[in-house]
ZAMIPA-940301 format. One record per residue: residue number from 1; x, y, z of N, C-alpha, C in turn; residue in three letters. Coordinates in steps of 0.1 Angstrom, whole numbers, plus 5000, padded with zeros to 4 digits. Example, Ala and Ser with C-alpha at 12.3 -4.5 7.8 and 13.67 -1.06 7.14 Angstrom:
2
ATOM   i   nX   nY   nZ  caX  caY  caZ   cX   cY   cZ  aa
ATOM   1 5132 4943 5078 5123 4955 5078 5132 4967 5078 ala
ATOM   2 5128 4978 5071 5137 4989 5071 5129 5000 5079 ser
***
This chain:
156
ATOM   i   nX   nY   nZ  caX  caY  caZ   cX   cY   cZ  aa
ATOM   1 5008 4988 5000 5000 5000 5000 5009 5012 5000 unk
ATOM   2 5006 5021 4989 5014 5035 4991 5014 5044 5004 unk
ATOM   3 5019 5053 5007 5019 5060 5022 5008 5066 5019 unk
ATOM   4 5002 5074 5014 4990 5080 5007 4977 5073 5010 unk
ATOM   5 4982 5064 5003 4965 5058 5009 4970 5054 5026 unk
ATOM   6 4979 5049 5030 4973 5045 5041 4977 5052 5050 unk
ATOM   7 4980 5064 5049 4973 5076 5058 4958 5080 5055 unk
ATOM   8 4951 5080 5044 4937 5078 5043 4933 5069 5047 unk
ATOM   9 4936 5057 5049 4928 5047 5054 4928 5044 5068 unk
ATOM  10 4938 5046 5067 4940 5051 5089 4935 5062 5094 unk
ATOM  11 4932 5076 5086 4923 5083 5088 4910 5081 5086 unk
ATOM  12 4906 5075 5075 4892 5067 5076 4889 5058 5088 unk
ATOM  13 4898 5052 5096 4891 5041 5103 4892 5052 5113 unk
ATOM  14 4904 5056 5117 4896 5068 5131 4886 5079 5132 unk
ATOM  15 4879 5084 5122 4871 5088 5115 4856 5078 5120 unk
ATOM  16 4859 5063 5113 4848 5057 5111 4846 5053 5133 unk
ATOM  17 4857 5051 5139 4857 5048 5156 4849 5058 5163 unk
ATOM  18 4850 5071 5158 4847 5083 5162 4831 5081 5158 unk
ATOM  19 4830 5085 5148 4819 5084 5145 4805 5071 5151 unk
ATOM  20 4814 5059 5155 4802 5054 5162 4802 5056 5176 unk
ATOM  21 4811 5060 5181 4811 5067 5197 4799 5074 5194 unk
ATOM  22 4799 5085 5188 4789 5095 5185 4776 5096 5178 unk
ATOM  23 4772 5080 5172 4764 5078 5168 4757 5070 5183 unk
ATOM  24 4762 5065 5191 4756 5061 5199 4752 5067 5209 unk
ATOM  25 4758 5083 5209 4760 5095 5216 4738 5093 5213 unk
ATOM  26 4740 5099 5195 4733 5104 5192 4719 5095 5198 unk
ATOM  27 4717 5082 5198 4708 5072 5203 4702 5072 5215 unk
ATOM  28 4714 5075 5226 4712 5074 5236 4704 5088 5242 unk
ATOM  29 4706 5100 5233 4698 5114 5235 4688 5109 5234 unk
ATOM  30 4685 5106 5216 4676 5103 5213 4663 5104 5222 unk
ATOM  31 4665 5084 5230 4661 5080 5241 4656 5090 5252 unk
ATOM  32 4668 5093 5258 4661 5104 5268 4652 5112 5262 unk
ATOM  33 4654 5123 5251 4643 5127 5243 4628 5122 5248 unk
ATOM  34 4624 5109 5237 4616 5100 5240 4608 5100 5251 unk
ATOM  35 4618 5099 5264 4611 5093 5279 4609 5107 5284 unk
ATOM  36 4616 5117 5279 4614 5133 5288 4599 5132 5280 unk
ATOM  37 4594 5129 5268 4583 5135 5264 4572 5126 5267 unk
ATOM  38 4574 5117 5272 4565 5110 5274 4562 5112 5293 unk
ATOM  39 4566 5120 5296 4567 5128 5306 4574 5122 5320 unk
ATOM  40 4582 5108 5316 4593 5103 5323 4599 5114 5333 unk
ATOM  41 4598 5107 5347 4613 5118 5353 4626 5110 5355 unk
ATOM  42 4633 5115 5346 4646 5108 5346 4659 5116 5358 unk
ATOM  43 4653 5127 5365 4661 5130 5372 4669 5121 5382 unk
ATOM  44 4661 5110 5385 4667 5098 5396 4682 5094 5386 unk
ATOM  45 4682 5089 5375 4692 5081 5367 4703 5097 5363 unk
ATOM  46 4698 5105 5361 4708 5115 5355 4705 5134 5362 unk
ATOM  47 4714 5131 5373 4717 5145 5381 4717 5155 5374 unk
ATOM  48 4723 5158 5363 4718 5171 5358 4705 5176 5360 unk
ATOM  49 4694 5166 5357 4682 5167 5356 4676 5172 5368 unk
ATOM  50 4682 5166 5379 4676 5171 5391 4673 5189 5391 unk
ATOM  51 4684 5195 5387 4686 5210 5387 4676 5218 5378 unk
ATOM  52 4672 5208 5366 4663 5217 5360 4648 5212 5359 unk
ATOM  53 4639 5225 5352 4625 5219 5348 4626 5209 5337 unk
ATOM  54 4618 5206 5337 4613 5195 5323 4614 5201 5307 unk
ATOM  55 4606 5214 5311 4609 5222 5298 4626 5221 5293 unk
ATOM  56 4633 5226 5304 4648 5229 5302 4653 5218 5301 unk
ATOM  57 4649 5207 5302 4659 5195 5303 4657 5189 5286 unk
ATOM  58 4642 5193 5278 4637 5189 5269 4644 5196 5258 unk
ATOM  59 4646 5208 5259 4659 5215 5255 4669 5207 5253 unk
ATOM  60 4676 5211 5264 4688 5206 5266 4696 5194 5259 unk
ATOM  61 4682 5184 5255 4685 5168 5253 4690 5171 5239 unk
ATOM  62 4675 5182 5229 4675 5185 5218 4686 5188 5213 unk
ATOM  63 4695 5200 5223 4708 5208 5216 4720 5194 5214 unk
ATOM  64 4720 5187 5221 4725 5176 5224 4726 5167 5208 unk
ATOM  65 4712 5166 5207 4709 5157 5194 4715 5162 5184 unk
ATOM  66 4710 5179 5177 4717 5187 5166 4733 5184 5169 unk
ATOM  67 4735 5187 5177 4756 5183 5179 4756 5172 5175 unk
ATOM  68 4752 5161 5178 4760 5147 5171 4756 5144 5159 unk
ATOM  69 4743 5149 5152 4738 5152 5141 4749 5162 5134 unk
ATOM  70 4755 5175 5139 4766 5179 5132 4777 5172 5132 unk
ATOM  71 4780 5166 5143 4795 5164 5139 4793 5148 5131 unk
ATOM  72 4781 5142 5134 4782 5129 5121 4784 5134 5110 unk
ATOM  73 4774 5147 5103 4773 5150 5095 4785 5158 5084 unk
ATOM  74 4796 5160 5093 4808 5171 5088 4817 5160 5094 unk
ATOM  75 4815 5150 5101 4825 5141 5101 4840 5145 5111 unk
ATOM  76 4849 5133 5112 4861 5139 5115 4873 5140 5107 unk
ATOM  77 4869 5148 5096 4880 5140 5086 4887 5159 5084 unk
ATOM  78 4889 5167 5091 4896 5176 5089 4912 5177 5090 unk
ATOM  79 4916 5180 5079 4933 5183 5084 4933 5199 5085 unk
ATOM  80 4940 5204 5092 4949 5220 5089 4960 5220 5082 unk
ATOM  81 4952 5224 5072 4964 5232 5058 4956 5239 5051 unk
ATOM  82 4963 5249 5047 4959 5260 5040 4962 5256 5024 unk
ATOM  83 4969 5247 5023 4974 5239 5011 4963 5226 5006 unk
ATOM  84 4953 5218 5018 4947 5211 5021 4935 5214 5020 unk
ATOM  85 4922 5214 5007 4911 5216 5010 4900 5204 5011 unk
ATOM  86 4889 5202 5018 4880 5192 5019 4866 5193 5016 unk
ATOM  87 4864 5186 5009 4844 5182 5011 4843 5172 5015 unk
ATOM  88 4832 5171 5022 4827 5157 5028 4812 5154 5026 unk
ATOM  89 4807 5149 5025 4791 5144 5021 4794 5129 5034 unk
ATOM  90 4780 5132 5034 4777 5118 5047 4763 5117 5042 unk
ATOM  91 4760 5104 5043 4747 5097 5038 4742 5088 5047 unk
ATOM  92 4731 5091 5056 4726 5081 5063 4719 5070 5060 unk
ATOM  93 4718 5059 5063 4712 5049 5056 4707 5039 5073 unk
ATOM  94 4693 5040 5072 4687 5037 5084 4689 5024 5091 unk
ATOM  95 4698 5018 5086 4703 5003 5092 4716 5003 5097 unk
ATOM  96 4724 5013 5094 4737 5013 5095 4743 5020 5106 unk
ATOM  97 4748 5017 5116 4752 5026 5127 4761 5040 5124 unk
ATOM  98 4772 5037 5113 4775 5050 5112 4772 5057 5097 unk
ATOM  99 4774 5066 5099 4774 5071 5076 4779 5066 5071 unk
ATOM 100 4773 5070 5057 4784 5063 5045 4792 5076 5043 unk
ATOM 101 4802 5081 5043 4814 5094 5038 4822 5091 5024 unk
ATOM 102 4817 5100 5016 4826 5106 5006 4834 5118 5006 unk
ATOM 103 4847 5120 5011 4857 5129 5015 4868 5131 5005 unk
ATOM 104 4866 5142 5001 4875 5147 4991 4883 5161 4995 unk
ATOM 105 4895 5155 4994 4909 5163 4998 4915 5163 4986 unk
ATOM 106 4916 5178 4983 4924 5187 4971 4938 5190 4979 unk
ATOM 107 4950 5186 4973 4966 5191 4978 4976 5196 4973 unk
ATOM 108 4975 5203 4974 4982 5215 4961 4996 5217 4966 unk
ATOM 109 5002 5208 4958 5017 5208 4958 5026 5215 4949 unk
ATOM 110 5037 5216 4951 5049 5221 4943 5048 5220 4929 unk
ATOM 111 5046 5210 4928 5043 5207 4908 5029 5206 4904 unk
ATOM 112 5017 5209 4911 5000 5210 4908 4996 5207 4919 unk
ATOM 113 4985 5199 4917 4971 5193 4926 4968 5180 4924 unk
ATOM 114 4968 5174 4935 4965 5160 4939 4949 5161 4944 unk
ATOM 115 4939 5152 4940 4927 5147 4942 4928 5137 4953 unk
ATOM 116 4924 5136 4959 4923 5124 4971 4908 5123 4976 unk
ATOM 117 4905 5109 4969 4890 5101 4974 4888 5089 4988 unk
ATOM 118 4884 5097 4994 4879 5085 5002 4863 5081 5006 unk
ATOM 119 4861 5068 5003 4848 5064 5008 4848 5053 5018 unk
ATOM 120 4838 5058 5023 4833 5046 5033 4821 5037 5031 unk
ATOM 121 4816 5024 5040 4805 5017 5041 4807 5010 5047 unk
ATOM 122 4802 5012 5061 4804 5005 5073 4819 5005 5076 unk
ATOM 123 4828 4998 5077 4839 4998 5079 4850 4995 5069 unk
ATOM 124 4846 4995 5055 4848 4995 5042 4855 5009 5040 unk
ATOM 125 4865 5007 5038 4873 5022 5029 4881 5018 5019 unk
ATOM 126 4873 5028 5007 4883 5026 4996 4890 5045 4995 unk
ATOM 127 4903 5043 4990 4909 5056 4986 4917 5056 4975 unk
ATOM 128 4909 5067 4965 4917 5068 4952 4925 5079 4952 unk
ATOM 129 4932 5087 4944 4940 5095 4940 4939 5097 4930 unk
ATOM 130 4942 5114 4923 4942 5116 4914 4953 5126 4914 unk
ATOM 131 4958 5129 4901 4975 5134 4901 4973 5141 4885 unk
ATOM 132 4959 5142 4878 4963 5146 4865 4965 5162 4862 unk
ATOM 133 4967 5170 4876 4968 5184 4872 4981 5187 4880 unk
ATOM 134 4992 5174 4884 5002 5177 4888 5014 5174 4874 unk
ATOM 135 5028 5187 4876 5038 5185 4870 5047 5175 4873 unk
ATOM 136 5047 5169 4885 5058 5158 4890 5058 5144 4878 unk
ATOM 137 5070 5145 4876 5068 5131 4866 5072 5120 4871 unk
ATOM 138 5074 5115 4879 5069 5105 4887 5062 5103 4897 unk
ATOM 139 5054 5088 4897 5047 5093 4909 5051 5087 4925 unk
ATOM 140 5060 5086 4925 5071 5085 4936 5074 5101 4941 unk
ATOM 141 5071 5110 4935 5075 5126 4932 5064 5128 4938 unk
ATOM 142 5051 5121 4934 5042 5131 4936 5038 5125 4956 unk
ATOM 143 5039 5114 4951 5038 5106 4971 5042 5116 4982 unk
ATOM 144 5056 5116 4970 5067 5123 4983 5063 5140 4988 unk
ATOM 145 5055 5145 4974 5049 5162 4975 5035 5161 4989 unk
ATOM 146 5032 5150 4983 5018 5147 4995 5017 5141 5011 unk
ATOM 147 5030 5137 5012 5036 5132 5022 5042 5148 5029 unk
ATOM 148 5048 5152 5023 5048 5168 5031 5042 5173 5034 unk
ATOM 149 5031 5174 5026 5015 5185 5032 5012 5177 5043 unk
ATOM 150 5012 5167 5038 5004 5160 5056 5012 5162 5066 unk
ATOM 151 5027 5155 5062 5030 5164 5080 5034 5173 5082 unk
ATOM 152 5035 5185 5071 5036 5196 5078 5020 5202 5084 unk
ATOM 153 5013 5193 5080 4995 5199 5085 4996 5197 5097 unk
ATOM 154 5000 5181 5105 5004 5176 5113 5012 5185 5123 unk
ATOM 155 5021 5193 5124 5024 5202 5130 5021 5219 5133 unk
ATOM 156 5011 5220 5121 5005 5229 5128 4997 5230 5139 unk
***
């Protein structure tokens, strides 16, 4: 496996660990949600609750839900580089504990722009690369230009 991909694919899997932490995050609100409306007092099982009204707690569960709903949704797949740009698409599919992610990282190196695809499905990652708007004429050249951006991202 080239270094390339399998810093994407080790990024994909911590990515995909993350993401079911917080898919389960999202479940378990969910839940509470649920039992707060069905006019449950959950204050015995979870102290926060003790301190507030029902109203406030019904809140509270909600802000809860939108967060893990964002961060499933935008994922963890950010690097810092200003050289490093991303899209991410996430597709929920109602059987599946986490998304499906299509993450596309642009790397604008010394001799052009490197394309970098990653997908997921379930724990499935494929990663392609693309290199046809780079000058490097090898693509040992071009590894080695992409291998810089990442750790110099890494240190900032």
């Amino acid at each position: 496996m080239l270094p390339v991909t399998a810093f994407f694919v080790r990024k994909a899997e911590a990515v995909l660990a993350k993401a079911a932490n917080r898919a389960a995050d999202l479940y378990f609100f969910e839940q509470v949600l649920a039992r707060l409306k069905s006019g449950e007092d959950l204050s015995p099982e979870l102290a926060a609750f003790k301190k507030v009204d029902k109203k406030a707690a019904i809140e509270s569960t909600k802000t809860l839900i939108i967060r893990c709903k964002d961060d499933l949704t935008k994922g963890y797949w950010d690097i810092k580089s200003k050289k490093i740009t991303l899209k991410v698409k996430a597709e929920f599919i109602a059987d599946e504990l986490v998304p499906r992610y299509n993450a596309e990282y642009k790397v604008a190196i010394k001799s052009g722009e490197v394309v970098i695809r990653v997908e997921t499905a379930g724990v499935t990652v494929e990663v392609y690369a693309h290199s046809k708007k780079s000058k490097a004429t090898t693509e040992e050249q071009i590894q080695d230009q992409v291998i810089k951006e990442l750790v110099l991202s890494g240190m900032r």
